[in-house]
TILUM-51599 format. One record per residue: residue number from 1; x, y, z negated of N, C-alpha, C in turn. Coordinates in Angstrom, 3 decimals. Layout:
// residues N
> resi,nX,nY,nZ,caX,caY,caZ,cX,cY,cZ
> NUM,X,Y,Z,X,Y,Z,X,Y,Z
...
// end
This chain:
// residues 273
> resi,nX,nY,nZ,caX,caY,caZ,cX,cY,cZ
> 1,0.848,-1.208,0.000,0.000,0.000,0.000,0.868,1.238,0.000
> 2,0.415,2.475,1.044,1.008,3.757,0.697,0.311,4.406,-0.478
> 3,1.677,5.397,-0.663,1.090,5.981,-1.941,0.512,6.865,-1.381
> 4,-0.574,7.483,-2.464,-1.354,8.744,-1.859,-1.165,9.698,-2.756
> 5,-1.870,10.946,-2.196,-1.667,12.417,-3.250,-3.043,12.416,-3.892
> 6,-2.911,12.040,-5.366,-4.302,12.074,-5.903,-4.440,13.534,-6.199
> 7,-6.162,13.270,-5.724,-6.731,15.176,-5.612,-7.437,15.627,-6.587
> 8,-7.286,14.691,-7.722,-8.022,15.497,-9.282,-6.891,16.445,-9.761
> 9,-7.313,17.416,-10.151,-6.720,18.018,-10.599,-7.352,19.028,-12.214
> 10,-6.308,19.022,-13.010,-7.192,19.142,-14.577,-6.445,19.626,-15.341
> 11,-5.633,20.839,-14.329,-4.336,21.627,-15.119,-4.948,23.053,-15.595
> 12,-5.505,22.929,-16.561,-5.824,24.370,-16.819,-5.033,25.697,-17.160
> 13,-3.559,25.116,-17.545,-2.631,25.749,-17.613,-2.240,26.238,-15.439
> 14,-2.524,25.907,-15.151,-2.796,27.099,-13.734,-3.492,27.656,-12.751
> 15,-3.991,28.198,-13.584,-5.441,29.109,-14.003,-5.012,30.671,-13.858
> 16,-4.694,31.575,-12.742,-4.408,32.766,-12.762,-2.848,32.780,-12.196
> 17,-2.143,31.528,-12.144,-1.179,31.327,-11.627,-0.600,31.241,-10.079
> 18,-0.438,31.667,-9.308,0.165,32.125,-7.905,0.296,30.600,-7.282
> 19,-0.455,29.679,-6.528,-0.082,28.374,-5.426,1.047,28.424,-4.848
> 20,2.066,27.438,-5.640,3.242,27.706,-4.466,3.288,26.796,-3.219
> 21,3.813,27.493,-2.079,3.658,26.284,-1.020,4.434,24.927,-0.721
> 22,3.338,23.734,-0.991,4.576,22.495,-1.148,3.971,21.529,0.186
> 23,4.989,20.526,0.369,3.973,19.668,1.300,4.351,18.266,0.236
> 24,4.437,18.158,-1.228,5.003,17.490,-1.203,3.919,17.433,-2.945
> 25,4.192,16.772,-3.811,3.382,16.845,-5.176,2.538,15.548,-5.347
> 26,3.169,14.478,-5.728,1.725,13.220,-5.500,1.384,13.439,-7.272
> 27,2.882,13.877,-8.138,2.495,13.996,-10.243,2.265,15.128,-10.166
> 28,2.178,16.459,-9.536,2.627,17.687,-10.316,1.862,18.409,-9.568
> 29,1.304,19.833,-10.071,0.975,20.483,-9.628,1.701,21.615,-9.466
> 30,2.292,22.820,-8.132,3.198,23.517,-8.580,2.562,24.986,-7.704
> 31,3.261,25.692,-8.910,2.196,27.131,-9.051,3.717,27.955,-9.601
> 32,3.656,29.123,-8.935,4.883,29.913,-8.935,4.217,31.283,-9.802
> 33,4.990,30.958,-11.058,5.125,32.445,-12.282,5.619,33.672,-11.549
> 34,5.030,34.362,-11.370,5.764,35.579,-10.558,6.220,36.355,-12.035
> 35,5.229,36.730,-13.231,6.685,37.507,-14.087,7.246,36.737,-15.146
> 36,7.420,35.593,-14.917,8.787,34.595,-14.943,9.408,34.541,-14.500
> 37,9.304,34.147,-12.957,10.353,34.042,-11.997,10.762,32.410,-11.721
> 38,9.490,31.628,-11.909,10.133,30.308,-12.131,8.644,29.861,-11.308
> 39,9.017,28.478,-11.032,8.260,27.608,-10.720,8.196,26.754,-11.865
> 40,6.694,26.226,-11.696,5.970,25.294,-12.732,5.369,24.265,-11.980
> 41,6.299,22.960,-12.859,5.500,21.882,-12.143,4.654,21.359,-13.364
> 42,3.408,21.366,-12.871,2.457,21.209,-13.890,1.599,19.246,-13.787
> 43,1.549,18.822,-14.808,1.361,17.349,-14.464,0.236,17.402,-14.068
> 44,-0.166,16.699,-12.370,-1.596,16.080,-12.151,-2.742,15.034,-12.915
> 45,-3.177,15.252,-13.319,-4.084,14.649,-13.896,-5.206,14.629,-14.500
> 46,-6.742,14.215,-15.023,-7.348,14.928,-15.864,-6.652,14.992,-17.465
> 47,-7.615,16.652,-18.305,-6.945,16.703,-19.098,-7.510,16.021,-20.416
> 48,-8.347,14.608,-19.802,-9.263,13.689,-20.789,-8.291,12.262,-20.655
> 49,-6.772,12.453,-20.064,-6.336,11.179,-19.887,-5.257,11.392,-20.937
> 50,-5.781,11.446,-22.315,-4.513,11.141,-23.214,-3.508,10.745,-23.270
> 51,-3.863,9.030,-22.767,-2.853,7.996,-22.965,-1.603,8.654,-22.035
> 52,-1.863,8.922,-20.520,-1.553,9.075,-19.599,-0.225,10.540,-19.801
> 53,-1.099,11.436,-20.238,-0.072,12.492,-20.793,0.772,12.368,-21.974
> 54,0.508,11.197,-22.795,1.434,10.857,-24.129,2.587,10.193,-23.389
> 55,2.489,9.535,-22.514,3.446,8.658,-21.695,4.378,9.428,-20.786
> 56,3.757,10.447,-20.248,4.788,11.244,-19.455,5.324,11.945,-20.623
> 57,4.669,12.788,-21.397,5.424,13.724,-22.105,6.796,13.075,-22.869
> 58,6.265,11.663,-23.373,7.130,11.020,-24.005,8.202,11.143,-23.133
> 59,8.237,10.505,-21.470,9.367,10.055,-20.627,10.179,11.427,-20.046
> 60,9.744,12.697,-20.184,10.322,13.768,-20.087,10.937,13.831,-21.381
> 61,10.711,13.795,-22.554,11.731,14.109,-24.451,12.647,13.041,-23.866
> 62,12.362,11.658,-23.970,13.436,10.763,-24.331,14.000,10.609,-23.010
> 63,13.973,10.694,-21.539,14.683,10.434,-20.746,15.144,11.404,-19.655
> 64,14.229,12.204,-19.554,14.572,13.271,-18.755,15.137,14.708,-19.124
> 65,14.716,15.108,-19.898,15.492,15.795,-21.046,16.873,15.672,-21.397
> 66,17.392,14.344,-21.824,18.887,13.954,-22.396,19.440,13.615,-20.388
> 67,18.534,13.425,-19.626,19.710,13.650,-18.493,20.126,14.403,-17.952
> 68,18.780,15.695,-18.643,19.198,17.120,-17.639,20.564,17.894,-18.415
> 69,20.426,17.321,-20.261,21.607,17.701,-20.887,23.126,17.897,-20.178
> 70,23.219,16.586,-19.092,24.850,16.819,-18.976,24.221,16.816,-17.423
> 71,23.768,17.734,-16.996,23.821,17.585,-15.255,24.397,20.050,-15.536
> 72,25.440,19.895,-14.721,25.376,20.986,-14.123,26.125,21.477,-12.817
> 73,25.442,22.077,-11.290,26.631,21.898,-10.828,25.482,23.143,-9.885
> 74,26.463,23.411,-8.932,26.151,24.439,-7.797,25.180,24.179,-7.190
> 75,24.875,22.811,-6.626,23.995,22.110,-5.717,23.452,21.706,-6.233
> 76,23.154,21.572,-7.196,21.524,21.088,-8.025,20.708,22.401,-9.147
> 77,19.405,22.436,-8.401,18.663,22.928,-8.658,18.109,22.322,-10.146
> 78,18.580,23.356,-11.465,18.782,22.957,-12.645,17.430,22.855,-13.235
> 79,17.007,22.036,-13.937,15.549,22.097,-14.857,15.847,23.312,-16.003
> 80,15.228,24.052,-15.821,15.285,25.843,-16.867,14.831,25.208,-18.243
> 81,13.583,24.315,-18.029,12.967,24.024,-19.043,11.774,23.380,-19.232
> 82,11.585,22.160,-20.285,10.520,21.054,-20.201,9.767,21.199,-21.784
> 83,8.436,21.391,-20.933,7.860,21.810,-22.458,6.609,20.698,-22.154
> 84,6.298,20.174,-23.573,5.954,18.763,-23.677,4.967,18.908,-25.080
> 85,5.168,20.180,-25.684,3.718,20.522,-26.850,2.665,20.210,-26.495
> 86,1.801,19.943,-27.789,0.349,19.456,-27.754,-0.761,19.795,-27.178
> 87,-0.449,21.377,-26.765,-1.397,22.206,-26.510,-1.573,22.321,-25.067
> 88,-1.285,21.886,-23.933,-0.822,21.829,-22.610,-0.281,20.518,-22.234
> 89,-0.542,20.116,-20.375,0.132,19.329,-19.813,1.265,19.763,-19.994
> 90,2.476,18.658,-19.863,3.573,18.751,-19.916,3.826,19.212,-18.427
> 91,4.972,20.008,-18.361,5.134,20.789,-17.368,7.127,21.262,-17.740
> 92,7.146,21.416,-15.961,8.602,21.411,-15.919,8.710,23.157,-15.148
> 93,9.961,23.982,-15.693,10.008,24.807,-14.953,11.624,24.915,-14.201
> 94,11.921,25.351,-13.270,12.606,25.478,-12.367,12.754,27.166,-11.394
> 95,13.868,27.109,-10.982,14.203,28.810,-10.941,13.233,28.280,-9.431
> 96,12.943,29.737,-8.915,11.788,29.327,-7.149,12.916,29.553,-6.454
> 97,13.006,29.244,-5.048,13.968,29.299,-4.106,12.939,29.238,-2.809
> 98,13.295,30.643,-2.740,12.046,31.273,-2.136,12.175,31.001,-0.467
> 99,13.489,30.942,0.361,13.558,30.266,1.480,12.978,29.036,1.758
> 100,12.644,27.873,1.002,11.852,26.904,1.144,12.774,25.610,1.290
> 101,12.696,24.558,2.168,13.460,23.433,1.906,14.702,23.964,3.250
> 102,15.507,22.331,3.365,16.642,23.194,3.976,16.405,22.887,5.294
> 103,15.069,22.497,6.136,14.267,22.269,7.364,13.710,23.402,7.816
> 104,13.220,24.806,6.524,12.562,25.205,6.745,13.187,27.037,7.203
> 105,14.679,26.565,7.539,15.250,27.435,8.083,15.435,28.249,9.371
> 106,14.569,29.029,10.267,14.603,29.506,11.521,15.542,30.383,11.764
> 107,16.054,29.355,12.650,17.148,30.392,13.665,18.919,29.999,12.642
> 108,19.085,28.551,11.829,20.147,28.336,11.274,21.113,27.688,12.440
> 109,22.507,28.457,12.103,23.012,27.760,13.432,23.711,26.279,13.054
> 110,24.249,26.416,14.013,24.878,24.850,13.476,26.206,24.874,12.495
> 111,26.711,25.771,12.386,27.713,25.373,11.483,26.722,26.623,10.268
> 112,25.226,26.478,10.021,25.154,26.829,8.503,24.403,25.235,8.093
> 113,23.946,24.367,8.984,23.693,23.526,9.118,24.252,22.161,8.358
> 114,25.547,22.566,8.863,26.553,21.460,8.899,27.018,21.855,7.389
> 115,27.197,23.191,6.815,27.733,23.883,5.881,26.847,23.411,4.692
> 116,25.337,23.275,5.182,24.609,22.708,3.835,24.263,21.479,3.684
> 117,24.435,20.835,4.708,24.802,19.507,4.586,25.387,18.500,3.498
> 118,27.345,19.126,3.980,27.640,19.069,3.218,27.501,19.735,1.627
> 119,27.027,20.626,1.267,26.382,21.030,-0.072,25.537,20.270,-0.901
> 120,24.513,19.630,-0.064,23.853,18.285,-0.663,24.728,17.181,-1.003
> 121,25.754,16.793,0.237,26.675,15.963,-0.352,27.101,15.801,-1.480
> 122,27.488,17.377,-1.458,28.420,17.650,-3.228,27.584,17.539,-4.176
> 123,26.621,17.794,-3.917,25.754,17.709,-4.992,24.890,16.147,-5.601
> 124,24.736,15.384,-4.163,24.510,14.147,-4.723,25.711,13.063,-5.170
> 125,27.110,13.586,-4.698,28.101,12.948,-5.150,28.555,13.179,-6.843
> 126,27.820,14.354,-6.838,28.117,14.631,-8.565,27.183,14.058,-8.878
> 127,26.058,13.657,-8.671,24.811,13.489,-9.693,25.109,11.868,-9.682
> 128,25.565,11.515,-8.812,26.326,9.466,-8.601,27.266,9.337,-9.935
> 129,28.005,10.536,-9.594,29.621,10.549,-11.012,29.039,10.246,-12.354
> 130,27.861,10.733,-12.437,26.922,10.922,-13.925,26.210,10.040,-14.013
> 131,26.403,8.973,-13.110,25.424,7.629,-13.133,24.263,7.838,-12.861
> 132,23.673,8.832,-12.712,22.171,9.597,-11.683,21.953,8.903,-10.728
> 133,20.761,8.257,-10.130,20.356,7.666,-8.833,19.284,9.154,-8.584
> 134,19.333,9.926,-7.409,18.417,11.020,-7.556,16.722,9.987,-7.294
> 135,16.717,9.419,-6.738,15.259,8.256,-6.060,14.280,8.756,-4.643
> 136,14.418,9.647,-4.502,13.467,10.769,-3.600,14.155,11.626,-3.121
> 137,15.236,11.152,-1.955,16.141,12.327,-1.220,15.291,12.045,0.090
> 138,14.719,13.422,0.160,13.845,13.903,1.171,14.358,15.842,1.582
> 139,13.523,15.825,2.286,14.078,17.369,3.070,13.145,18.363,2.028
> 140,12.263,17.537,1.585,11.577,18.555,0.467,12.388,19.081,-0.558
> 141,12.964,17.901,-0.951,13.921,18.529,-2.469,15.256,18.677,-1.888
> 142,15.592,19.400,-1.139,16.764,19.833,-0.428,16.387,21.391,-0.187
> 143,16.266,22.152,-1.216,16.382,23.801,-1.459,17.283,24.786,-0.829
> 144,16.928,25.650,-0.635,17.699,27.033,-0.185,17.973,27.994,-0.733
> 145,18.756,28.200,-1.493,18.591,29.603,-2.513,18.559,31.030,-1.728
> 146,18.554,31.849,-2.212,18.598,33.120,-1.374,20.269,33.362,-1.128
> 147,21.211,32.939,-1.459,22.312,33.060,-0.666,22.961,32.055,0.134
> 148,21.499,31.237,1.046,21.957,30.678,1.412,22.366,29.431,1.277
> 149,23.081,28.881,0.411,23.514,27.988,-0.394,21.929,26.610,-0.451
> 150,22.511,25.467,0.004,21.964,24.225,-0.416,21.679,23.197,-1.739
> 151,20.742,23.135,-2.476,20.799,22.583,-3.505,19.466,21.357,-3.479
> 152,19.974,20.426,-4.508,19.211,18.877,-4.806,18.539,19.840,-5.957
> 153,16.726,18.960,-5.819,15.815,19.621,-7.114,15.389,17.594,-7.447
> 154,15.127,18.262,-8.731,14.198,16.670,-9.030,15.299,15.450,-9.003
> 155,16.369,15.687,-8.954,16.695,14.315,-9.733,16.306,13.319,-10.665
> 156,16.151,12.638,-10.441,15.546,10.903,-10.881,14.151,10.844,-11.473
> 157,13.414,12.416,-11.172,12.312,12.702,-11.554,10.993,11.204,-11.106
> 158,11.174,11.295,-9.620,10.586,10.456,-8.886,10.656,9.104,-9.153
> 159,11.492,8.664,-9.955,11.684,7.545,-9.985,11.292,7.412,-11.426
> 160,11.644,8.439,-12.704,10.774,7.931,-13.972,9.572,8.059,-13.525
> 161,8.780,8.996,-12.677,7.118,8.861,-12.675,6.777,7.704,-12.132
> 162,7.423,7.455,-10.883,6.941,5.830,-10.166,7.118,4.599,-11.111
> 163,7.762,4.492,-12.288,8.281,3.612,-12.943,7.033,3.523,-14.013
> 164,6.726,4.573,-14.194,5.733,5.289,-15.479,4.287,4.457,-15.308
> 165,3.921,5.146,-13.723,2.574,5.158,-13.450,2.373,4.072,-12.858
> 166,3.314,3.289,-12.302,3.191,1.780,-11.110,3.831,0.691,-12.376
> 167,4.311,0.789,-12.979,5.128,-0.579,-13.593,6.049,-1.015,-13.055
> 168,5.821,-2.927,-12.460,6.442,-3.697,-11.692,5.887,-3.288,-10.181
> 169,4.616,-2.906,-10.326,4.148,-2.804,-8.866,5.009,-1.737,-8.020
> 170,5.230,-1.927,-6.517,5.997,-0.968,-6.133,5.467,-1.027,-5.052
> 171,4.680,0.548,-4.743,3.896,0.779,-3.451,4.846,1.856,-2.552
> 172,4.507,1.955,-1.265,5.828,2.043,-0.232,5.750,3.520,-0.198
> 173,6.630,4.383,-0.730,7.200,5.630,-0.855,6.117,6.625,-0.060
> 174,5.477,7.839,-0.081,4.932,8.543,0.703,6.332,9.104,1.625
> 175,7.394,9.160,0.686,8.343,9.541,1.834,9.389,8.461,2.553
> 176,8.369,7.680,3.125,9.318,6.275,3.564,10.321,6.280,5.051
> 177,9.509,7.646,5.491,10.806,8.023,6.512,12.036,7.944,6.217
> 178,12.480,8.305,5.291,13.917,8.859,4.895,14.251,7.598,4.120
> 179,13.897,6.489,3.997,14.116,5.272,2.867,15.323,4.125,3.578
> 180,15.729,3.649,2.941,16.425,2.298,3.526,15.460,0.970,3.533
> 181,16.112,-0.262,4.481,14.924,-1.356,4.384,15.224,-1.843,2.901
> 182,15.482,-1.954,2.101,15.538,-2.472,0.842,14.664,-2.010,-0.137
> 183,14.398,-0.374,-0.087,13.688,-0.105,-1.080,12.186,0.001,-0.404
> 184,12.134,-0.259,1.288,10.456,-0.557,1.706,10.196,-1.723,1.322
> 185,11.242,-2.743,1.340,11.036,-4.200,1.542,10.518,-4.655,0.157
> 186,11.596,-3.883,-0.840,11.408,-4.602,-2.357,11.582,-3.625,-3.350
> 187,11.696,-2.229,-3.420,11.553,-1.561,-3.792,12.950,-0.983,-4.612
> 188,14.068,-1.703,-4.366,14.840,-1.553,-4.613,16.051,0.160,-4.637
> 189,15.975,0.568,-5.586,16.459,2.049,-5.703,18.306,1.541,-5.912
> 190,19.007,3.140,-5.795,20.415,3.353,-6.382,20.812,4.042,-5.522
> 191,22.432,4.112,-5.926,23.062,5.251,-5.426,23.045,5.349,-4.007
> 192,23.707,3.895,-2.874,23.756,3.404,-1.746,22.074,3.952,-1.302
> 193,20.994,3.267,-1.920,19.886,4.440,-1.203,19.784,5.757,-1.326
> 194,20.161,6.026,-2.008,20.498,7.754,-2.245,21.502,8.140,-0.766
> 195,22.297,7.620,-0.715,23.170,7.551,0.725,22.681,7.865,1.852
> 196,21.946,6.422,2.026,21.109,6.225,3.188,19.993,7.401,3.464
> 197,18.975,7.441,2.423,17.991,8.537,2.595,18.886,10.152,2.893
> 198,20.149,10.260,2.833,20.394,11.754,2.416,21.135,11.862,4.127
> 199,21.491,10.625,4.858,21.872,10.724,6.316,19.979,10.649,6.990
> 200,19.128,10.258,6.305,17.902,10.629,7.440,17.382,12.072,6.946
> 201,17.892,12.681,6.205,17.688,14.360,6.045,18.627,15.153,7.163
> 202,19.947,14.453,7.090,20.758,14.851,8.374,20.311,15.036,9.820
> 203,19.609,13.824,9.694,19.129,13.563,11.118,17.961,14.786,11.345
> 204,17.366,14.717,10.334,15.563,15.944,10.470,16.495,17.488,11.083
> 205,17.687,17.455,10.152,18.007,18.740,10.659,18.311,19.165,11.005
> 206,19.611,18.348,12.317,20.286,18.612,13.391,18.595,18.269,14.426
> 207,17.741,17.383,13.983,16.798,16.774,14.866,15.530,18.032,15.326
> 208,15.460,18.111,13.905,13.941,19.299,14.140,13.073,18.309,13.958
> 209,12.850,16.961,13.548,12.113,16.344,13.031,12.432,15.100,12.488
> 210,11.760,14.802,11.778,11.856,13.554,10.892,11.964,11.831,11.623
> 211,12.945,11.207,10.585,12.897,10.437,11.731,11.201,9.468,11.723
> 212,11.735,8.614,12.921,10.681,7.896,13.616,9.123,8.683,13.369
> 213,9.023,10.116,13.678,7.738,11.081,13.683,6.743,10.828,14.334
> 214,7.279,9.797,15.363,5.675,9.409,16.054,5.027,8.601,15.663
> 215,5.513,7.656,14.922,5.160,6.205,14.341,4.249,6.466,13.432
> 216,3.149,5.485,13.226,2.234,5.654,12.368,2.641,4.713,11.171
> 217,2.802,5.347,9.639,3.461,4.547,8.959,3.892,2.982,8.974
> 218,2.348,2.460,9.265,2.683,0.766,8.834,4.020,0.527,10.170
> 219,3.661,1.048,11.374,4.303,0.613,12.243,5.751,0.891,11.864
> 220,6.124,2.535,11.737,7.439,2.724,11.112,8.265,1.802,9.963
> 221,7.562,1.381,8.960,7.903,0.805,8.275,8.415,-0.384,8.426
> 222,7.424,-1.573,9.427,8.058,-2.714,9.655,9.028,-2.673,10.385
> 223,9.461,-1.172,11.421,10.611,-0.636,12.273,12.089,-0.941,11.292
> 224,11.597,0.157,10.043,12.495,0.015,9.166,13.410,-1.063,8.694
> 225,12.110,-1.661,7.887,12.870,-3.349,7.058,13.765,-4.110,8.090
> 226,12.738,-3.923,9.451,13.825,-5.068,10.471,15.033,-4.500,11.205
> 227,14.942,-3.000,10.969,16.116,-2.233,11.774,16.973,-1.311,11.345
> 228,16.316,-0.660,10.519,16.717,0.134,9.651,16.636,1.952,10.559
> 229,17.577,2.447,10.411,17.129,3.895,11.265,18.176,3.863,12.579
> 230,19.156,2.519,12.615,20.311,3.001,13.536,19.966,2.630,14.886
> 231,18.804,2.155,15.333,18.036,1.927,16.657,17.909,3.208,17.285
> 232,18.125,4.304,15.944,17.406,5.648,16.782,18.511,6.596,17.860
> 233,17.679,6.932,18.712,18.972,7.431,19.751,19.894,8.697,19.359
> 234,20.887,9.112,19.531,21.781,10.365,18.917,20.967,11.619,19.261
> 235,20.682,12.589,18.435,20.137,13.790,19.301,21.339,14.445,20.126
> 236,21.203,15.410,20.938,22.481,16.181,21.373,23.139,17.089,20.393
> 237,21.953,17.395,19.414,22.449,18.828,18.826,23.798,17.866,17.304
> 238,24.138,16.521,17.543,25.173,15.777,16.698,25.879,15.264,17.156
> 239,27.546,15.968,16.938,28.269,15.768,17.770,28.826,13.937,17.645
> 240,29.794,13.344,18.395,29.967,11.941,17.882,30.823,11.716,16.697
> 241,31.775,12.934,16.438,32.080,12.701,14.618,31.022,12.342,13.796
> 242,30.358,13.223,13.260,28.970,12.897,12.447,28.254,12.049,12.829
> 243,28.055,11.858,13.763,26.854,10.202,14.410,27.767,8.879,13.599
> 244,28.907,9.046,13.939,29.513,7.827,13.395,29.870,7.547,11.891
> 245,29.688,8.862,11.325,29.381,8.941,9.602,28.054,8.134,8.987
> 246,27.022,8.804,10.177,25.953,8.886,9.810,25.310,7.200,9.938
> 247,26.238,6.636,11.196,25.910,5.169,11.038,26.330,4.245,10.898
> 248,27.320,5.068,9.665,27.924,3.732,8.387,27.035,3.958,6.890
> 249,25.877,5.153,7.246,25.478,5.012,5.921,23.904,4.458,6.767
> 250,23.927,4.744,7.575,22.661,3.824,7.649,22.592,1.965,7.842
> 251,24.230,1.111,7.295,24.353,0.121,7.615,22.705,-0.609,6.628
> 252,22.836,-1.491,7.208,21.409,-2.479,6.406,21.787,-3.297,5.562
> 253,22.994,-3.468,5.013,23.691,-3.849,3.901,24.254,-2.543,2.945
> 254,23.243,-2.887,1.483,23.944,-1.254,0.899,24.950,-1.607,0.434
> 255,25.454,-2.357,0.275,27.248,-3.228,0.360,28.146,-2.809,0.997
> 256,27.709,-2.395,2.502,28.538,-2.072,3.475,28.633,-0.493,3.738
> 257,27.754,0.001,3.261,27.441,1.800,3.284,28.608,2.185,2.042
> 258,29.137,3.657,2.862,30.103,4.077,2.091,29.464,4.686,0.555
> 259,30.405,5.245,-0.399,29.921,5.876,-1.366,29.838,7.575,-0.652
> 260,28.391,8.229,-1.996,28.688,9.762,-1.645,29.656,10.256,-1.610
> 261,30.668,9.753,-1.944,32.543,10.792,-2.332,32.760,10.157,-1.233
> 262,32.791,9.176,-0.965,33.127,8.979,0.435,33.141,9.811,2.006
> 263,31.756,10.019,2.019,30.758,10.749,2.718,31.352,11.930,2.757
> 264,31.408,12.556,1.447,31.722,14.207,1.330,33.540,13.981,1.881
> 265,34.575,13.497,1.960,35.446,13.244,1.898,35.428,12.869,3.672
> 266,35.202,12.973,4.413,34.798,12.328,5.628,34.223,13.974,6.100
> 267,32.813,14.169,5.546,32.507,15.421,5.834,33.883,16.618,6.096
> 268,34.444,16.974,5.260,35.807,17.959,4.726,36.168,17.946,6.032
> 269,36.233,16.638,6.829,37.382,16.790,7.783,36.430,17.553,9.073
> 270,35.026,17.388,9.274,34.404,17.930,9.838,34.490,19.657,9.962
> 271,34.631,20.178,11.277,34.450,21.609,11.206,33.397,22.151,12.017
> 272,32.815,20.866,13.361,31.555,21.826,13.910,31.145,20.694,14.199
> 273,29.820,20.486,14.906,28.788,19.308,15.091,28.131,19.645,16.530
// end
């Protein structure tokens, strides 16, 4: 089963609060504080599901919380602050980065392209160093700050909620474009998929679209498990340095896919695409 975006919504805490624009939210609702200056991800849900909010709030104190403790770096978009009191859904805030994701750039040339690329690199190669699996490397949580600059949001967020709300069950990613066959097949997460998914963000953005975009999920998917993404043809706008980066991390053995330091280390030597 795909996952879907459930449409109850029972956040009364954003109520007078500014809609920020997402294409993305299956836990959270997110609504931009203008005299804060922050984004609020506010938990989806009704606000008659106790159990439901004792369980997240809990998994934000004891796990998400002590990981955001030792995460700090340039390229990751830092959690400001997780408030988890009685009186409110638990809700996460985050600085806004008002350019949008790093797709949603008109008129970027290719070497700012290539420049934030690698920036995600650095940034998911640090969050690997810290034993971090991010779970959900998509073009959504791939940010733009206003100078420009590329940053990772939501680290391993995606993966305590899927863990939270599914159990053992593991239904096939809403963002299964960007996935390896391992974690469609069996749901299998880590760093090596962190890899893989962060070369099909590559591809969206030398591409201008996502891969396999015509495919209607189920079809994409069984594309996936049996092929993985390296069937897909080179665009022009990637030169053959990077193609050949790009399809050692899309190997179908995450055994055989390099590490992120790897990647970034490979990148360095890169100067245009």
């Amino acid at each position: 089963m795909n996952e879907r975006v459930d449409s109850q919504r029972g956040s009364e805490i954003t109520k007078g609060l500014k809609p920020y624009p997402s294409r993305g939210g299956l836990y959270w609702d997110i609504c931009a504080d203008s005299h804060g200056g922050v984004l609020l991800k506010v938990l989806r849900c009704q606000p008659t599901d106790a159990s439901y909010i004792k369980h997240v709030a809990s998994m934000c104190e004891n796990k998400l919380r002590p990981m955001c403790s030792k995460m700090s770096h340039d390229n990751i978009v830092p959690y400001k602050a997780i408030r988890t009191d009685n009186s409110s859904l638990p809700r996460i805030e985050l600085p806004i980065c008002k350019k949008g994701s790093i797709v949603d750039q008109e008129g970027s040339t290719s070497a700012t392209k290539l420049a934030q690329i690698k920036q995600v690199a650095a940034g998911l190669s640090y969050l690997h160093a810290k034993g971090i699996t991010h779970g959900n490397i998509c073009s959504n949580n791939m940010l733009i700050r206003d100078d420009d600059v590329a940053c990772i949001s939501d680290p391993a967020l995606d993966i305590l909620m899927r863990r939270l709300r599914y159990g053992a069950y593991k239904p096939i990613p809403a963002t299964w474009c960007y996935k390896p066959p391992e974690e469609l097949r069996d749901g299998t997460v880590g760093h090596k998929a962190d890899v893989y998914s962060w070369t099909s963000v590559v591809y969206e953005v030398f591409c201008g679209q996502q891969p396999y975009h015509g495919y209607h999920y189920g079809r994409g998917i069984v594309t996936i498990i049996e092929n993985g993404h390296r069937t897909l043809d080179r665009p022009p706008t990637i030169n053959h340095e990077l193609w050949k980066i790009m399809q050692k991390c899309w190997r179908l053995n995450p055994n055989d896919r390099p590490t992120m330091l790897q990647v970034e280390s490979e990148l360095h030597e890169l100067r245009t695409v």
